[in-house]
Structures are given as structure tokens and as C-alpha cells.
VMD Tcl script that builds the backbone (N, CA, C; Angstrom):
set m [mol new atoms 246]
animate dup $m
set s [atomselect $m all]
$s set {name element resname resid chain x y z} {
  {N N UNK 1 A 110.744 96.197 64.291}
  {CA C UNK 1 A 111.484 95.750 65.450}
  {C C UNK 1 A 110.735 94.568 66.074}
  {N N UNK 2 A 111.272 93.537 65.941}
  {CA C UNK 2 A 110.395 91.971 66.644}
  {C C UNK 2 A 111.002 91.735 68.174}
  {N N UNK 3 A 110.365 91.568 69.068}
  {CA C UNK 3 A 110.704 91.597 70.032}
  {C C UNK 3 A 110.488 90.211 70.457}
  {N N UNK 4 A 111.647 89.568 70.994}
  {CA C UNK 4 A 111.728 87.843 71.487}
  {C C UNK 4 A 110.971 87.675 73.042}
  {N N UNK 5 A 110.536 86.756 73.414}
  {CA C UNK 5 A 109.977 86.521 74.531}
  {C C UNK 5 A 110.526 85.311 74.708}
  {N N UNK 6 A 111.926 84.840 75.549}
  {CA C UNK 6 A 112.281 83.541 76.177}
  {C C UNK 6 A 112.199 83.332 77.739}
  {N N UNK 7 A 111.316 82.244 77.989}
  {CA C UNK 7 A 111.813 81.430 78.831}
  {C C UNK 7 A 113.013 80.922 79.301}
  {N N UNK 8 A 113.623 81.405 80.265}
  {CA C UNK 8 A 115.023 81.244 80.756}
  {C C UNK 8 A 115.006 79.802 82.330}
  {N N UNK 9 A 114.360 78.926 82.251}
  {CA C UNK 9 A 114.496 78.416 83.483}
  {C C UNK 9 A 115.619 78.081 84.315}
  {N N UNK 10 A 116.563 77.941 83.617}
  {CA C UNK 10 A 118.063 78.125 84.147}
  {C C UNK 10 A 118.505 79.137 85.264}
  {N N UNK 11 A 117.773 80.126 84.761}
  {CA C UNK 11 A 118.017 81.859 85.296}
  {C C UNK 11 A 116.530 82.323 85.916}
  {N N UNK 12 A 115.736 81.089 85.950}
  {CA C UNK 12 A 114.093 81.389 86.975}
  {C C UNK 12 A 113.548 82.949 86.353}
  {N N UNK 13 A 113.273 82.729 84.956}
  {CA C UNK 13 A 112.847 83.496 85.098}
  {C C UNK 13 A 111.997 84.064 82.942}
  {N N UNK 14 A 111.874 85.028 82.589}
  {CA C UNK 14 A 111.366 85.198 81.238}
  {C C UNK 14 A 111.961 86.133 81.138}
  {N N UNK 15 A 112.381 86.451 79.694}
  {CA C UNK 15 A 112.977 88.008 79.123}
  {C C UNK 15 A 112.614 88.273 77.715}
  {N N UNK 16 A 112.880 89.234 77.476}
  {CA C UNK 16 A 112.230 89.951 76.240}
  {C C UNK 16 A 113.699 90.528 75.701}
  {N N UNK 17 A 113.622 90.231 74.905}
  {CA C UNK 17 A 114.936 90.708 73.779}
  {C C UNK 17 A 114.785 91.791 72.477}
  {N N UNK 18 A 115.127 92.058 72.159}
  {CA C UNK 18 A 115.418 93.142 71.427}
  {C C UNK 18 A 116.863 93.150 70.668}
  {N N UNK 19 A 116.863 91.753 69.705}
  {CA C UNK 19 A 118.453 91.351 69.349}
  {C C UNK 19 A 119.012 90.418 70.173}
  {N N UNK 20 A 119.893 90.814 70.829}
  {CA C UNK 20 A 120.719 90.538 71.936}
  {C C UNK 20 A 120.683 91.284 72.796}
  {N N UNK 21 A 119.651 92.151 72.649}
  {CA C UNK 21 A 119.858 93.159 74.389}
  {C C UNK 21 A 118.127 92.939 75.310}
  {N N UNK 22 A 118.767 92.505 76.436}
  {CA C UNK 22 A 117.775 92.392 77.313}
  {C C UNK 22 A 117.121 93.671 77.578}
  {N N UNK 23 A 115.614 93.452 77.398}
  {CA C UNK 23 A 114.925 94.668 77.711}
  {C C UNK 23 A 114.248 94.916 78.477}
  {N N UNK 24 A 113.475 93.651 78.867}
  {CA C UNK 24 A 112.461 93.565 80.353}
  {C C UNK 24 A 112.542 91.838 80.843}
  {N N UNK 25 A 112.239 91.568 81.977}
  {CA C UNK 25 A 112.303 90.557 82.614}
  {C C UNK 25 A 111.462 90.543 83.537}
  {N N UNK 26 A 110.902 89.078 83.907}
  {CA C UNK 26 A 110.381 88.835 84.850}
  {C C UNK 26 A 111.076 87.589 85.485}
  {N N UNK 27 A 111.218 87.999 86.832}
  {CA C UNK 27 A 111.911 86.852 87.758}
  {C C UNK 27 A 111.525 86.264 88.957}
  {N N UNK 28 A 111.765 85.086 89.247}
  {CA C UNK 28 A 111.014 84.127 89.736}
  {C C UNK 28 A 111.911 83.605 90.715}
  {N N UNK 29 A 111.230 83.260 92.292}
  {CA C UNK 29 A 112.239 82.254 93.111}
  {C C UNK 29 A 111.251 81.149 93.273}
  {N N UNK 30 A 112.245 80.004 93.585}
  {CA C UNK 30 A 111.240 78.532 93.962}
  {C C UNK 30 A 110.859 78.391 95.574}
  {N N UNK 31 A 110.514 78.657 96.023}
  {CA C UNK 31 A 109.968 78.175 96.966}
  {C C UNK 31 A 108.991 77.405 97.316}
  {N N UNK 32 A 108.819 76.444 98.612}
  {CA C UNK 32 A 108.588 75.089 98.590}
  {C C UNK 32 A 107.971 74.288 97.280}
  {N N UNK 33 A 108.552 74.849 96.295}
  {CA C UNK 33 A 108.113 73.655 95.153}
  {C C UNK 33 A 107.101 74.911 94.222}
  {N N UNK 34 A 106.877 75.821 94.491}
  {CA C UNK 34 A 106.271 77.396 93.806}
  {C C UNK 34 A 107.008 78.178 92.903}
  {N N UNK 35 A 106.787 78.750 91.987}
  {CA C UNK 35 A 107.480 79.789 91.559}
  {C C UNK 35 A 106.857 81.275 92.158}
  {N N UNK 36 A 107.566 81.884 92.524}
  {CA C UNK 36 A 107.420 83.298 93.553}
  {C C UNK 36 A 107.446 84.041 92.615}
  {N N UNK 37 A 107.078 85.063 92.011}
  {CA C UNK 37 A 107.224 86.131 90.882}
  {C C UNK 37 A 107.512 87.355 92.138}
  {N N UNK 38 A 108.885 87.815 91.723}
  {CA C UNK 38 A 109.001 88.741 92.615}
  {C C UNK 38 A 109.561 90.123 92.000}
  {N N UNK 39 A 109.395 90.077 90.952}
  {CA C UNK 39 A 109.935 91.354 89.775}
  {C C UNK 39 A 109.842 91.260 88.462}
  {N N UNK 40 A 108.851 92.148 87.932}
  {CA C UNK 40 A 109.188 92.212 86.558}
  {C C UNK 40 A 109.340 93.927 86.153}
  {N N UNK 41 A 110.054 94.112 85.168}
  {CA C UNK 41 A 110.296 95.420 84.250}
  {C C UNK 41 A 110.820 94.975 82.941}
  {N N UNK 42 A 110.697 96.291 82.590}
  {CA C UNK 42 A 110.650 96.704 80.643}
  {C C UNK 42 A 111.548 97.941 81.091}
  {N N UNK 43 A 112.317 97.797 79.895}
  {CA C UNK 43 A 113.178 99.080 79.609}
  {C C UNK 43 A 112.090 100.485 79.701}
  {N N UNK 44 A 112.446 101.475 80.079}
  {CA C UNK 44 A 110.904 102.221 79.721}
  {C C UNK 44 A 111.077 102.448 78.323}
  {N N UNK 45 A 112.105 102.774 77.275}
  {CA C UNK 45 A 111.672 102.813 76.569}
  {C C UNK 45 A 111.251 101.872 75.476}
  {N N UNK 46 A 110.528 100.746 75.841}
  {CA C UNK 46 A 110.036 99.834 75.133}
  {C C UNK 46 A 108.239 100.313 75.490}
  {N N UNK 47 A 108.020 100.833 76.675}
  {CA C UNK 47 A 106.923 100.827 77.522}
  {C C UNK 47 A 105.299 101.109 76.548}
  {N N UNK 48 A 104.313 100.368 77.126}
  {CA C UNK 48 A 103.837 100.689 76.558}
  {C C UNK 48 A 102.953 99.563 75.257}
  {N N UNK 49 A 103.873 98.863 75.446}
  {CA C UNK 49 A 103.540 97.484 73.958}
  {C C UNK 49 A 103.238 96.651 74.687}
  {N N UNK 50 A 102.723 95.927 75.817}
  {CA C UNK 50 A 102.603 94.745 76.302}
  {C C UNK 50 A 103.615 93.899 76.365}
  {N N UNK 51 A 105.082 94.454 76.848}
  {CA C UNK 51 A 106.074 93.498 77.136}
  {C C UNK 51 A 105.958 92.255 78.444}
  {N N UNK 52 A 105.558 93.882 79.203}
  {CA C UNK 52 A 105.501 93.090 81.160}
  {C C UNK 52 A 104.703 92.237 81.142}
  {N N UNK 53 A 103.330 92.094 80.667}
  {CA C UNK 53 A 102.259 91.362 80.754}
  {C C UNK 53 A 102.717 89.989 80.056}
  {N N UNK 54 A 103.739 89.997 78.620}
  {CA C UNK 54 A 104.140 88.910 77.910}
  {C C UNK 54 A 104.822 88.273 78.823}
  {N N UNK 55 A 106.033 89.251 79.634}
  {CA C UNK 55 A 106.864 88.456 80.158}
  {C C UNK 55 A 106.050 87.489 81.517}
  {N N UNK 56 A 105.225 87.943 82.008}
  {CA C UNK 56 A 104.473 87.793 83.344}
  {C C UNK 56 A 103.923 86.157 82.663}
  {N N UNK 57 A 103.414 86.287 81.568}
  {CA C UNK 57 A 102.298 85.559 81.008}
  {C C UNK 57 A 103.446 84.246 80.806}
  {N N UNK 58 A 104.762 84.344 80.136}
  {CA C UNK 58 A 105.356 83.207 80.124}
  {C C UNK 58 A 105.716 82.648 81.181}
  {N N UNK 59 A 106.173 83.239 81.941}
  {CA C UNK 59 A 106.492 82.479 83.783}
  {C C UNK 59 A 105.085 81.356 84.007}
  {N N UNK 60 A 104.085 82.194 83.672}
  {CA C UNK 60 A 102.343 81.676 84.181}
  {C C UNK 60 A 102.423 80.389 83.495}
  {N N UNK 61 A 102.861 80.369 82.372}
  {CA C UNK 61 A 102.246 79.431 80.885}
  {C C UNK 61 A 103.545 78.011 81.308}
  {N N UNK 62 A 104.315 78.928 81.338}
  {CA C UNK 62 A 105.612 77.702 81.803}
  {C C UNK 62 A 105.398 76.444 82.984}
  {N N UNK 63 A 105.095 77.344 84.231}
  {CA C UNK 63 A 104.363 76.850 85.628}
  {C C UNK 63 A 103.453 76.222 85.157}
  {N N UNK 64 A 102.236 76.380 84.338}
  {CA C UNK 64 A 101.448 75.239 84.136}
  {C C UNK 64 A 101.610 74.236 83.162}
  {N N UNK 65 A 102.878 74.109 82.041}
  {CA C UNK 65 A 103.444 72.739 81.574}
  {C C UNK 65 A 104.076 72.307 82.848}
  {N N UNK 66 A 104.789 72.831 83.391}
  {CA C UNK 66 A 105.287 72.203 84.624}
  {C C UNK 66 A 104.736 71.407 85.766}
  {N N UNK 67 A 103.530 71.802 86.058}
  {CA C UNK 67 A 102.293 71.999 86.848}
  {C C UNK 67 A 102.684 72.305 88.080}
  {N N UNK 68 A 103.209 73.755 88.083}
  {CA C UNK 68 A 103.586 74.354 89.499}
  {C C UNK 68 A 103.143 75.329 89.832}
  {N N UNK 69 A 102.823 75.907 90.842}
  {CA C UNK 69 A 101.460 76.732 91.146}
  {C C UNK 69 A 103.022 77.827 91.418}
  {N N UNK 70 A 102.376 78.949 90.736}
  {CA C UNK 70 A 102.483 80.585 91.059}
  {C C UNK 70 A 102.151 81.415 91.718}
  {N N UNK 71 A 103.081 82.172 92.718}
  {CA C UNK 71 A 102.469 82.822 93.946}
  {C C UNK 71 A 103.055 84.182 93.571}
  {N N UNK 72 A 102.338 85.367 92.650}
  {CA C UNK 72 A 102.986 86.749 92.306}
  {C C UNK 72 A 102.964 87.551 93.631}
  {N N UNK 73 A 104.254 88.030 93.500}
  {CA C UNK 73 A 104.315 89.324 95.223}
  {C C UNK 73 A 104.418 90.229 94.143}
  {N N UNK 74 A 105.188 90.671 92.969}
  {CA C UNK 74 A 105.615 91.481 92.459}
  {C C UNK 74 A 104.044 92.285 92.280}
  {N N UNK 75 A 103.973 93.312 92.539}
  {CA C UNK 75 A 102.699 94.255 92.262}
  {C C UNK 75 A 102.358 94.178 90.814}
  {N N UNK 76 A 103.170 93.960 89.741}
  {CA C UNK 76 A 102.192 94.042 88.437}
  {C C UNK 76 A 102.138 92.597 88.184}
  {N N UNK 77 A 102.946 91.672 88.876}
  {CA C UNK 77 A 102.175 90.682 88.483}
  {C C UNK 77 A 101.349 90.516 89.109}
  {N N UNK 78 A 100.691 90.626 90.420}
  {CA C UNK 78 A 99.578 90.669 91.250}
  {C C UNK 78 A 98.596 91.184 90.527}
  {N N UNK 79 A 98.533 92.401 89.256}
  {CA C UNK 79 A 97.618 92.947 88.858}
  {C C UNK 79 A 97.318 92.259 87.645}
  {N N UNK 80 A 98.104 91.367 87.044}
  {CA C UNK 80 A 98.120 90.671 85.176}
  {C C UNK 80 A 97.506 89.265 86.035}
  {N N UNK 81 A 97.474 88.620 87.202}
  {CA C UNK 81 A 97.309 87.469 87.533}
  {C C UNK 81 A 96.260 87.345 88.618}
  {N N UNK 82 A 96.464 88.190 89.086}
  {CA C UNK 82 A 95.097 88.203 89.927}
  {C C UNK 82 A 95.173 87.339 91.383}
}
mol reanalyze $m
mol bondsrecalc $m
mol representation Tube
mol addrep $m
């Protein structure tokens, strides 16, 4: 089972696929010129494989081709980002 990790900036945000079915996401608002991480989840039953942290990690990786600073509220991204 290969699990996709896209960047969605359209939709502010990263997801993890599983085919065509969305399985976890992390989502993002802009504020003054920031990306806000204000939620991420995994299906639970994906749990367990390092989805959240992937998805967390592409928002991060994206923001810095971009060069836009990241401000996580979401509690696990507060804990993958520090």
C-alpha cells in the first residue's frame, strides 16, 4: 500500500492519499503573509506510520521554497515543529 503525500496550495494545505481517498491532512490559513497550521489528522486507521508528521513536514518544506514563515497552533504540529 504506497501512500501519496501532496501539496495542495490551492486548498492551503497537504494530504496523504491512499488511491483516491483522502486519509490525513494538514491545513493551513494565511495570515498576515504566514501560514497558520491549524489542524492536522490521519484516518486512525492508517495511525501509526508517520503520516501526520509527513503531512506537517510538507506544509514546513513548502513555506520554505516559498520563504514564508510558519506559525503551528495545531498541538501536533506544535510538537513535530517546535
Amino acid at each position: 500500500m504506497d501512500i501519496e503525500i501532496r501539496f495542495e496550495k490551492e486548498l492551503n494545505r497537504s494530504a496523504a492519499y491512499d488511491g483516491d481517498k483522502v486519509i490525513g491532512l494538514c491545513e493551513y490559513e494565511i495570515a498576515d503573509g504566514k501560514w497558520v497550521i491549524t489542524h492536522t489528522e490521519t484516518d486512525p486507521a492508517y495511525g501509526g506510520r508517520g503520516i501526520a508528521k509527513k503531512l506537517v513536514l510538507c506544509v514546513k518544506e513548502a513555506a520554505d521554497a516559498a520563504d514564508v514563515i510558519v506559525i503551528p497552533i495545531c498541538s501536533y504540529a506544535v510538537k513535530i515543529l517546535g
